[in-house]
N, C-alpha and C positions, 0 to 999 in steps of 0.2 A: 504494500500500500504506500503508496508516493508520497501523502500526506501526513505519514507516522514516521515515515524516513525524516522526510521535513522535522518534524516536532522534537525527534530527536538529536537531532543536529544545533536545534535551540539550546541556548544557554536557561539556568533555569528562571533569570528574569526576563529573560524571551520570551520565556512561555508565560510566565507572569502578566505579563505587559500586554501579550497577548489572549489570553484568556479577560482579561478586565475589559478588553474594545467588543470582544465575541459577548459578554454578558449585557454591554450597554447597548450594543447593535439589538440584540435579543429583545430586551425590554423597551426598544425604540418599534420592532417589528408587533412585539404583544399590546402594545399601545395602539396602534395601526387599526387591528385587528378587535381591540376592545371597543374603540368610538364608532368600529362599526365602516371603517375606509378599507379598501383591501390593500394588504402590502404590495408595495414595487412586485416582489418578486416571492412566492410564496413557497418556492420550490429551496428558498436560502434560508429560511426557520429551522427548517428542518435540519439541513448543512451547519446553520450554525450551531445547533443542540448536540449534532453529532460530533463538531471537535470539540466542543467545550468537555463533551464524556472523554476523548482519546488527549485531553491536557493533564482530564483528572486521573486516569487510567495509569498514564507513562508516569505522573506524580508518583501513585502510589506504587508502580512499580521499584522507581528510583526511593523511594521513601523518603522522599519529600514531605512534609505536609503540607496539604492545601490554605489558605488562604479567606478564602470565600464561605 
């Protein structure tokens, strides 16, 4: 999977930095979606939920603890 290669090649405030944009993008798209407007692109809720799991995932792999 190209995009876990990716995640682990991140340093872990890469990942950091990056999980925190994936959460607000998230709650920008759930807001969209709650007033009742459709998101831009609905097919990227999804994409976004799904790395925000493989941020937490490779965390706990590395044991890390998560943040959030």
């Amino acid at each position: 999977m190209k995009q876990m290669k990716e995640l682990r090649a991140n340093s872990k405030e890469e990942r950091a930095k990056k999980l925190s944009e994936l959460q607000t993008e998230l709650m920008q798209a759930r807001g969209q979606v709650a007033t009742g407007s459709s998101p831009k692109n609905p097919g990227r809720v999804r994409s976004i939920k799904r790395t925000i799991a493989r941020i937490y995932t490779l965390a706990r792999q590395k044991g890390e603890e998560k943040k959030a």
